[in-house]
ZALO-25367 format. One record per atom (N, C-alpha, C): x, y, z. Coordinates in steps of 0.2 Angstrom, whole numbers, padded with zeros to 4 digits, always signed. Each point is the difference from the previous one (the first is absolute). Example, Ala and Ser with C-alpha at 12.3 -4.5 7.8 and 13.67 -1.06 7.14 Angstrom:
BEGIN
+0066-0028+0039 -0004+0006+0000 +0004+0006+0000 -0002+0005-0004 +0004+0006+0001 -0004+0005+0003 
END
This chain:
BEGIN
+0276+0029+0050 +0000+0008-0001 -0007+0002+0001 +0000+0006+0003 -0006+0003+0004 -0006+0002-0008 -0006-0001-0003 -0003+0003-0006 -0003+0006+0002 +0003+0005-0006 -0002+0008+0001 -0009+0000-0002 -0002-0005+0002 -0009-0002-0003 -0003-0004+0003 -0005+0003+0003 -0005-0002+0003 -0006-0002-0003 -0003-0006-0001 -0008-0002-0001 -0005+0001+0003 -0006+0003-0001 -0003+0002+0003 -0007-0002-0002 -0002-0007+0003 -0006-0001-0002 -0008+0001+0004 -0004+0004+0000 -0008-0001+0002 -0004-0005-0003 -0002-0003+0006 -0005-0009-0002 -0006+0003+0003 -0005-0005-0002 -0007+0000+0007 -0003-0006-0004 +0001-0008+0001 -0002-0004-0002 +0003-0002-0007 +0007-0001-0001 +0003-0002-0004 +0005-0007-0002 -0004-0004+0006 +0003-0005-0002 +0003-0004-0004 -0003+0003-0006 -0001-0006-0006 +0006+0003-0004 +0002+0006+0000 +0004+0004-0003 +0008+0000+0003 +0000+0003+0010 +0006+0001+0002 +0005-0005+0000 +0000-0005+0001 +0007-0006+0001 +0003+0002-0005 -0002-0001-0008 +0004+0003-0005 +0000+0007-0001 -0005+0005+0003 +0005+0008-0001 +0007+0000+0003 +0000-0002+0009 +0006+0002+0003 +0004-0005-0004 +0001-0004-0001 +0004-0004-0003 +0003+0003-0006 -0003+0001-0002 +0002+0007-0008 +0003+0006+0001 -0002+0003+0007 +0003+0006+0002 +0005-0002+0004 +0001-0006+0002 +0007+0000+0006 +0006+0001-0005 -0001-0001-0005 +0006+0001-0006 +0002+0006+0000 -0005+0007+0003 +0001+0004-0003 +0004+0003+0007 -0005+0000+0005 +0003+0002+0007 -0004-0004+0006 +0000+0004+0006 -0003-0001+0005 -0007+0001+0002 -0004-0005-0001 -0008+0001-0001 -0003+0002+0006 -0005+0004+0000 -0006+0001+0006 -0006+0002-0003 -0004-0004+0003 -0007-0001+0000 -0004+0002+0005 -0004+0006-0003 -0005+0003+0005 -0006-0005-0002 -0003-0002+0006 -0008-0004+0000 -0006+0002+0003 -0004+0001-0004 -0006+0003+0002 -0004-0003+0003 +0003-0006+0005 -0003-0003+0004 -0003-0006-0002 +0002-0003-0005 -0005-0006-0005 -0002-0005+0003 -0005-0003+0000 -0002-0005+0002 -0001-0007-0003 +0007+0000-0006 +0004-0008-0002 +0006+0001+0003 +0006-0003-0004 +0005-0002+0005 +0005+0004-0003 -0001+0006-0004 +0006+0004-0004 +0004+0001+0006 -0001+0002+0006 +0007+0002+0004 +0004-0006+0001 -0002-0004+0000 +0003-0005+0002 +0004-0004-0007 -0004+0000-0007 +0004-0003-0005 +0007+0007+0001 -0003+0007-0001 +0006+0004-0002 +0006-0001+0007 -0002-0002+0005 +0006-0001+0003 +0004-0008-0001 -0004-0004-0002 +0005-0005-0001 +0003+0002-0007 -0003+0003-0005 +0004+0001-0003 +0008+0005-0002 -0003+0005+0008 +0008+0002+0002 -0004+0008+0000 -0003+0003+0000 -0002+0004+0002 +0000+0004+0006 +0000+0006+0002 -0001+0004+0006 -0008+0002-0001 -0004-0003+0005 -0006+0002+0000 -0004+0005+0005 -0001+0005-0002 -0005+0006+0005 -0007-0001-0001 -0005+0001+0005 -0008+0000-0001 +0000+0005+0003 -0006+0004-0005 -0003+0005+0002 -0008+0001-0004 -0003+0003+0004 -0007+0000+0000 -0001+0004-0007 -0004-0001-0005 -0001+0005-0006 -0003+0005+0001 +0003+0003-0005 -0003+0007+0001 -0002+0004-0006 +0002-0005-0005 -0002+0004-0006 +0009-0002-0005 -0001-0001-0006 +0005+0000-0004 +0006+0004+0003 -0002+0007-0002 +0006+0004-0001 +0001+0001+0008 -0005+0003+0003 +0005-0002+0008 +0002-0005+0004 -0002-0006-0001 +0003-0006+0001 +0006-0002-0003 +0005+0001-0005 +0003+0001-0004 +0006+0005+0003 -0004+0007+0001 +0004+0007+0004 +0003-0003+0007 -0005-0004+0002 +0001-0001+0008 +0007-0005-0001 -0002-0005-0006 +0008-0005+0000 +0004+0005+0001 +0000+0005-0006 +0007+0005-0002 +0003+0004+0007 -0005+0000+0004 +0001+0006+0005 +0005-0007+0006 -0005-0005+0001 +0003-0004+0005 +0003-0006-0001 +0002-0003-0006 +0003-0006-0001 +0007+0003+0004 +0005-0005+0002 +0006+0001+0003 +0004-0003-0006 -0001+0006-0006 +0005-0003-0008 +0007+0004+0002 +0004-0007-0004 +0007+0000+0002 +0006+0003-0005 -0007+0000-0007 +0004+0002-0006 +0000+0006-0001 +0003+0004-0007 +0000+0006-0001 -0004+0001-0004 -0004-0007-0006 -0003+0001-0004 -0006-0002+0003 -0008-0001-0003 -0008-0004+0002 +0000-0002-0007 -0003-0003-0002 -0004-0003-0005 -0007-0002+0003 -0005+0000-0001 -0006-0002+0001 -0005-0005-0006 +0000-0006+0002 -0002-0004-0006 -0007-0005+0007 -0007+0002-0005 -0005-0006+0001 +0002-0006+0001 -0005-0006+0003 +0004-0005+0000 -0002-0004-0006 -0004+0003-0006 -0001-0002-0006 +0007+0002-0005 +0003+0003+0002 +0004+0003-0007 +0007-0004+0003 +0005+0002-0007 +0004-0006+0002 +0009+0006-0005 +0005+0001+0004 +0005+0002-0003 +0003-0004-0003 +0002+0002-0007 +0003-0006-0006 +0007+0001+0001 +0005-0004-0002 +0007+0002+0003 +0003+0004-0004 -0001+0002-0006 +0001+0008-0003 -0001+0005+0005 -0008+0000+0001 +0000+0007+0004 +0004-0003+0010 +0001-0004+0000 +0005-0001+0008 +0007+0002-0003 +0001-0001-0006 +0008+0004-0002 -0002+0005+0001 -0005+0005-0004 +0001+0006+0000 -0002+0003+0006 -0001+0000+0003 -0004+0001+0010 +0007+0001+0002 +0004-0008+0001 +0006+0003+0002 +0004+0003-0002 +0004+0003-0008 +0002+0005-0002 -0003+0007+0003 -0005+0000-0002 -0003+0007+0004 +0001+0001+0007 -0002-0003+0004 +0003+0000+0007 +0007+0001+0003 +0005-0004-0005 +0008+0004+0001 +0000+0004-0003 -0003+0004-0002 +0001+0005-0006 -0002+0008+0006 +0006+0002+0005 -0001+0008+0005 -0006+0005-0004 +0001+0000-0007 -0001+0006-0004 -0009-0004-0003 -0003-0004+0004 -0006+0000-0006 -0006+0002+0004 -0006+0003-0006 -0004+0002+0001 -0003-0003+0007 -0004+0006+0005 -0005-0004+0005 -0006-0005+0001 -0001-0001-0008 -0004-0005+0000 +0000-0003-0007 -0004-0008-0002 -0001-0001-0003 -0009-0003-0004 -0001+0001-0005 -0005-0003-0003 +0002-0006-0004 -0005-0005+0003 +0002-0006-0005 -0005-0002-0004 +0000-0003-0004 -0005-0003-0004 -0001-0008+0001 -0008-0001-0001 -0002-0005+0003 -0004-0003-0005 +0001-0010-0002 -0001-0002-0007 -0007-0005+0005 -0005+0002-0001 -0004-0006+0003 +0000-0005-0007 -0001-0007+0005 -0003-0007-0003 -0007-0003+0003 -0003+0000-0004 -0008-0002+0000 -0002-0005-0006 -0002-0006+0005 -0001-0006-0005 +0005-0002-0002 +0005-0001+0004 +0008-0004-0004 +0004+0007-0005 -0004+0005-0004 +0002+0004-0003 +0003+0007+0002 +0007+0001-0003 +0000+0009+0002 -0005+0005-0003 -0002+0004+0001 -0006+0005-0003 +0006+0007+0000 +0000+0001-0007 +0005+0006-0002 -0006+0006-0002 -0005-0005-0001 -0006+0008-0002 -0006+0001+0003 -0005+0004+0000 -0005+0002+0003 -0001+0005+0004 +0005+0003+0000 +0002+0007+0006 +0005-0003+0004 +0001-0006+0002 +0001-0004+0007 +0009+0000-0002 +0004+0002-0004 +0007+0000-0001 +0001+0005-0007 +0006+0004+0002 +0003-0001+0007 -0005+0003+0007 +0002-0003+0005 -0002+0003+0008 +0005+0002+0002 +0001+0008+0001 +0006+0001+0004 -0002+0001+0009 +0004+0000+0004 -0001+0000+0007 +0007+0002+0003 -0001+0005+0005 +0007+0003+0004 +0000-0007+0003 +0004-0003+0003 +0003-0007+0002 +0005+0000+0003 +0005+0004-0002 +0007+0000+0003 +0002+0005+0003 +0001+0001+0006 +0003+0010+0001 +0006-0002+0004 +0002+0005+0003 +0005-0002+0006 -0005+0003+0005 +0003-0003+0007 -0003+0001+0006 -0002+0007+0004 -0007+0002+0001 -0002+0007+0002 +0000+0004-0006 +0000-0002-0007 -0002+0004-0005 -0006-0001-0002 -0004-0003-0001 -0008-0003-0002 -0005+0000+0007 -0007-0001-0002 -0006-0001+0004 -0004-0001-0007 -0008-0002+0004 -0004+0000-0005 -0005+0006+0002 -0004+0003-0006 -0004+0005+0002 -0008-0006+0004 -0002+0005+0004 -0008-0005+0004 -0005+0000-0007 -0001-0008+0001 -0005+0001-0005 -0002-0009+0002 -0005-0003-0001 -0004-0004+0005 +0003-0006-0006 +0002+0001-0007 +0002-0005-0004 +0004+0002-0008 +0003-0001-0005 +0002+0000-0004 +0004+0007+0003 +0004-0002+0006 +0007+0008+0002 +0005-0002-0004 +0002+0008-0002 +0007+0001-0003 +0007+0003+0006 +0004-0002-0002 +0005+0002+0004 +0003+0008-0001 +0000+0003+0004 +0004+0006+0000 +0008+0002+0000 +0006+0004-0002 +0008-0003-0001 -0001+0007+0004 +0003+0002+0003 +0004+0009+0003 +0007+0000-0007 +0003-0005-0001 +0004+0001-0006 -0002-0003-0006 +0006+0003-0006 +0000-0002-0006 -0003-0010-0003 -0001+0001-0001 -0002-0009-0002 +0001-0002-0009 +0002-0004+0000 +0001-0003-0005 -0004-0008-0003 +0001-0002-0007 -0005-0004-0002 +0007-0010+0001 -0002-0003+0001 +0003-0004+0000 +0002-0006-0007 +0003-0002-0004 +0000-0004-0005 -0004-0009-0001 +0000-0001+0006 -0002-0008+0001 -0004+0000+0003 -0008-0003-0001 -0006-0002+0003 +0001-0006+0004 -0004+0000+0008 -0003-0003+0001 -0007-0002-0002 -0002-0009+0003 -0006-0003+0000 -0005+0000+0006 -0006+0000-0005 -0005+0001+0003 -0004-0008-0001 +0000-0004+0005 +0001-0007-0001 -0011+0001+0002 -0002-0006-0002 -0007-0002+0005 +0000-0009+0000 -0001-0001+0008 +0001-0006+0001 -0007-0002+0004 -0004+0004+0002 -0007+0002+0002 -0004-0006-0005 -0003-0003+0002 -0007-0001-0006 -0003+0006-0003 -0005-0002-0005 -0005+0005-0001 -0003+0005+0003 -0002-0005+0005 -0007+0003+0006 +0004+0005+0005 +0005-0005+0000 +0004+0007+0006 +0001+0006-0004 +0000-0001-0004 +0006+0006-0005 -0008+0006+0000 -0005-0004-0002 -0004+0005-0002 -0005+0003+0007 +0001-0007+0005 -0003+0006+0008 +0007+0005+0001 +0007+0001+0000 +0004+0003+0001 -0004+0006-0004 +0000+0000-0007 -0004+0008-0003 -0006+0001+0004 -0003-0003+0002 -0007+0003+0004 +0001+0003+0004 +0007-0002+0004 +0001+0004+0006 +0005+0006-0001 +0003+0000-0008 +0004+0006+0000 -0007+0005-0003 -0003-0001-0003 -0007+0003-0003 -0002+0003+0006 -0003-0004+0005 -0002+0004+0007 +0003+0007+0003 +0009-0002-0001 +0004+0004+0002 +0000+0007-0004 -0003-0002-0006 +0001+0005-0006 -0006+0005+0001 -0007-0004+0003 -0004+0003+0001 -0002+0006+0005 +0005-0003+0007 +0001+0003+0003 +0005+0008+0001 +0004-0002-0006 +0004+0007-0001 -0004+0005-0005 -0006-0004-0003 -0004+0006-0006 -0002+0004+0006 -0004-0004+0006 -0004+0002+0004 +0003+0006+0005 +0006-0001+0002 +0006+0005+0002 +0000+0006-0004 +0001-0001-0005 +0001+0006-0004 -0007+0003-0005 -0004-0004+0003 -0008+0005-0001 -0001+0005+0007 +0002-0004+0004 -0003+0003+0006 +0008+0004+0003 +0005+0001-0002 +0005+0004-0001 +0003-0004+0007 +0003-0004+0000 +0004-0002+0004 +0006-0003-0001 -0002-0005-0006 +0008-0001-0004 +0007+0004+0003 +0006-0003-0001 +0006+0002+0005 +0006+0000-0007 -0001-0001-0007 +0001-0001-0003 +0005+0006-0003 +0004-0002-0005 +0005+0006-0001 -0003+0005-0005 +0003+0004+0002 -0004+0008-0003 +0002+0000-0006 -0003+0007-0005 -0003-0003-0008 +0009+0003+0000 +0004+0006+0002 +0005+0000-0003 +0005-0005+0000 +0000-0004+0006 +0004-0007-0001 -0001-0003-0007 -0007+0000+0000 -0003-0006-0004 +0004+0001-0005 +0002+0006-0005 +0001+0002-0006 +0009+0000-0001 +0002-0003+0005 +0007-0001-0001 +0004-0003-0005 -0005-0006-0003 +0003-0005-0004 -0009-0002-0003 +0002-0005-0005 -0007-0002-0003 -0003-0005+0005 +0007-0003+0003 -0007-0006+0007 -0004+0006+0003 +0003+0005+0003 -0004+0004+0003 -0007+0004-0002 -0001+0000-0006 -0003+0002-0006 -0005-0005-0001 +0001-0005-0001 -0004-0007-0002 -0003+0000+0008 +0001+0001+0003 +0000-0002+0008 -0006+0007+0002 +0001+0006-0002 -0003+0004+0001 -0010-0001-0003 +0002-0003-0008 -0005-0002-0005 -0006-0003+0005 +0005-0009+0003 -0003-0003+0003 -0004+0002+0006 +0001+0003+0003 -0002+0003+0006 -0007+0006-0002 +0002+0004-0002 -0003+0007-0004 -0007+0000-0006 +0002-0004-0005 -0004+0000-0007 -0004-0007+0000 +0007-0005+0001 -0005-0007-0001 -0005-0004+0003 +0000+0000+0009 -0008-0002+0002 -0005+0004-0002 +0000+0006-0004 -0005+0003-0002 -0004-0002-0005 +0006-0004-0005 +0000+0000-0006 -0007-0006-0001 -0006+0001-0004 -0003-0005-0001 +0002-0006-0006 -0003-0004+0003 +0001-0009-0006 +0007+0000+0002 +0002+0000+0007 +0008-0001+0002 +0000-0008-0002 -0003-0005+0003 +0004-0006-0001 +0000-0002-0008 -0005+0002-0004 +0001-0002-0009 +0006+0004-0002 +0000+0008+0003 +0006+0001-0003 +0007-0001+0001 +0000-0004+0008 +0005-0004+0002 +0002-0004-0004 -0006-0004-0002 +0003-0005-0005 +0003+0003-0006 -0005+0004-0003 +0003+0000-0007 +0007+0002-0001 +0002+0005+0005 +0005+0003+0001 +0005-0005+0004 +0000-0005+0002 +0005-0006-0001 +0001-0005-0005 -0006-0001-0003 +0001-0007-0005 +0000+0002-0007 -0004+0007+0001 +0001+0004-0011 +0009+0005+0002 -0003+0004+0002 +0005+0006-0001 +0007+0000+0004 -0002-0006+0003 +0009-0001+0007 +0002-0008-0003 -0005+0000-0007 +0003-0007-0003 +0001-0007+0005 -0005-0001+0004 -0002-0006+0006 +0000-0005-0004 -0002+0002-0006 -0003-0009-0005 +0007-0001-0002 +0004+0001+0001 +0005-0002-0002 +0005-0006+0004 -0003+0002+0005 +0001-0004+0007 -0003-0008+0001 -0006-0002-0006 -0004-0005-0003 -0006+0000+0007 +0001-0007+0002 -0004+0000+0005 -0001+0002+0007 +0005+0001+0004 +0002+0002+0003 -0001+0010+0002 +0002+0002-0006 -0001+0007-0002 -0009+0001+0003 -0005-0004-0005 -0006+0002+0000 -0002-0003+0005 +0004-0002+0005 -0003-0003+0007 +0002+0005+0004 +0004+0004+0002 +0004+0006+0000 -0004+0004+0001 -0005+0005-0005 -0002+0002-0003 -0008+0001+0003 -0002-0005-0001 -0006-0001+0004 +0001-0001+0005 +0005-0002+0005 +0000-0001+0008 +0001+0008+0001 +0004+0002-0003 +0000+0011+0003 -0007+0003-0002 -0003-0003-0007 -0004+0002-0001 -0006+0002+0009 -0001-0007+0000 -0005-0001+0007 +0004+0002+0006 +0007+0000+0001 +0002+0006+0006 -0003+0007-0001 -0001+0002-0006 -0001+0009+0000 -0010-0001+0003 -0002-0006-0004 -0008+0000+0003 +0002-0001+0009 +0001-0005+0000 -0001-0002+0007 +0003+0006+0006 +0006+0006-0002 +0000+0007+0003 -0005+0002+0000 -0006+0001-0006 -0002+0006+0002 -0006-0003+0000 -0003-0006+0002 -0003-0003+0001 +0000+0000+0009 +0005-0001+0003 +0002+0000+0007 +0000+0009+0003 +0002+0002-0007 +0001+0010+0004 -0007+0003+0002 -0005-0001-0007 -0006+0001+0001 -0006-0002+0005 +0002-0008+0000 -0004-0002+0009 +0003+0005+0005 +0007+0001+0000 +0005+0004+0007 -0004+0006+0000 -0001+0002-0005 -0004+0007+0001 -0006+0002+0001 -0004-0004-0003 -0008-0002+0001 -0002-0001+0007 +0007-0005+0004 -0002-0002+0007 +0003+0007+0006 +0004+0004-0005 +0003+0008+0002 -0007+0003+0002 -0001+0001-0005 -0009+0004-0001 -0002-0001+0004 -0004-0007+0002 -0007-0003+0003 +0004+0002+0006 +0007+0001+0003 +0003+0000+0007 -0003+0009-0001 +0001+0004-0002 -0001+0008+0000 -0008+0000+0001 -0002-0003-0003 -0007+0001-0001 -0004+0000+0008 +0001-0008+0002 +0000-0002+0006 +0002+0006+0007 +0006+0001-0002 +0003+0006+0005 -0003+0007+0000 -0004+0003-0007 -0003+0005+0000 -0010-0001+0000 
END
C-alpha cells in the first residue's frame, strides 16, 4: 500500500550517519535525500540503502531545504523532514501514521527532540524539550531565509505531537566541534545581515505568535548584544537549566555552547572590522 508520508532528508557529507537514517525512515515512508553535492560517498550509501537521491548546489539552510519543498517529485500527502542525525522511535512512526489517516488534522506538526551525547540522553540545560515543525502535509510549510538555526512557517493551525524523536551523534569529537565552527560562521554571518539590514527573516509580528517565536525574537534582537554572552551561556545551562544534573556529559554541553557563543562574536567582529577597512578604502 501506497505511504501517506514522505521522508525528507538534507545531507552534505554525511556518510557516517545516512545508511542508518534511511533505514530508519523507510519504516516510515518513502525517503528523498537532497545532497549539497558532498565530497564522500553519502549519495551513494543513501541509494544503496533504498533512497531516492537529488543533488543540488547549496544555498543556504532554509533555501536549500525550500528548494527540496518546491521541487522534490513527493508522492505523499504528508513530509516529515528528519537530519540525517535524528532517528524516528516506533512510538512516534505510530503516531505519524495516525495523524496522516486522520482527513480532519491539524496542518502541521511540532515534534520534540531527545538529544544523546556521550551514550547519555540530556533532559536538562535548556536543550529539552526541543520543539521543531517536522511534520505538515504537503504545500502547507516553507522555512523562513535565514543562513542557519531556520524555523518553519505552517499557513495552517499546528499542533504539538506526543512522541519524541532522536537526536543521535555518531561523528567523533572533532567533527562534532568543526561542524559548530561552521554553524558559528553561519551565525555570524546572519548577525552581520541584520546589522547592516539585510536579513530576510520573519517580521517581529510573526515572531510573537507563540513563545518559539518570542524566544526567537530574543535571540535575534537582545542577545548578540548582550555582554559576557558565552559565561552567561554557561551558567544559564548548567545552574539555572539544571545542565549539572546531566553529570558529565551536561558540563561538557555547557562549555561546548559556551565557546559557540565566543567563537560568533568572535567571527561577527573580524566580518565587520574587515566591512569597515572595505568602506574606508572605498572612501
Amino acid at each position: 500500500m501506497k505511504s501517506k508520508i514522505d521522508i525528507f532528508i538534507p545531507t552534505f557529507n554525511e556518510s557516517v550517519h545516512i545508511t542508518d537514517a534511511v533505514h530508519n525512515a523507510k519504516t516510515v515512508g518513502n525517503v528523498y535525500v537532497l545532497d549539497s553535492c558532498s565530497t564522500d560517498n553519502t549519495q551513494q550509501l543513501a541509494r544503496d540503502a533504498g533512497a531516492t537521491v537529488i543533488e543540488h548546489a547549496w544555498e543556504g539552510y532554509a533555501r536549500q531545504k525550500n528548494w527540496g519543498l518546491n521541487n522534490i517529485p513527493w508522492t505523499g500527502e504528508w513530509i516529515f523532514i528528519l537530519d540525517a542525525d535524528e532517528r524516528i522511535t516506533p512510538a512516534l512512526k505510530q503516531e505519524l501514521e495516525t495523524i496522516a489517516a486522520n482527513p480532519h488534522a491539524a496542518s502541521g506538526f511540532y515534534v520534540n527532540r531527545l538529544l544523546l551525547f556521550m551514550g547519555q540522553p540530556i533532559r536538562h540545560g535548556g536543550l529539552y524539550p526541543s520543539w521543531n515543525l517536522r511534520f505538515f502535509k504537503r504545500g502547507q510549510a516553507r522555512y523562513e531565509d535565514r543562513s542557519v538555526h531556520e524555523h518553519m512557517i505552517c499557513d495552517g493551525p499546528t499542533e504539538y505531537m506526543q512522541h519524541e524523536m532522536l537526536h543521535v551523534r555518531c561523528e567523533s569529537m572533532t567533527q562534532y566541534i568543526d561542524k559548530h565552527i561552521r554553524y558559528a560562521d553561519l551565525e555570524s554571518d546572519e548577525w552581520v545581515k541584520q546589522r547592516i539590514g539585510q536579513s530576510q527573516g520573519a517580521q517581529t509580528n510573526q515572531l510573537f505568535r507563540d513563545m518559539l517565536r518570542y524566544r526567537q525574537w530574543i535571540r535575534r534582537n537582545i542577545w548578540p548584544h548582550t555582554p559576557f554572552r558565552p559565561l552567561l551561556r554557561f551558567i544559564y545551562m548548567y545552574i539555572f537549566r539544571l545542565g549539572i544534573l546531566d553529570g558529565r556529559p551536561g558540563l561538557s554541553l555547557a562549555n561546548l555552547m559556551a565557546n559557540y557563543e565566543y567563537m560568533i562574536s568572535l567571527l561577527y567582529r573580524d566580518k565587520m572590522v574587515r566591512i569597515e577597512e572595505k568602506k574606508k578604502k572605498i572612501h
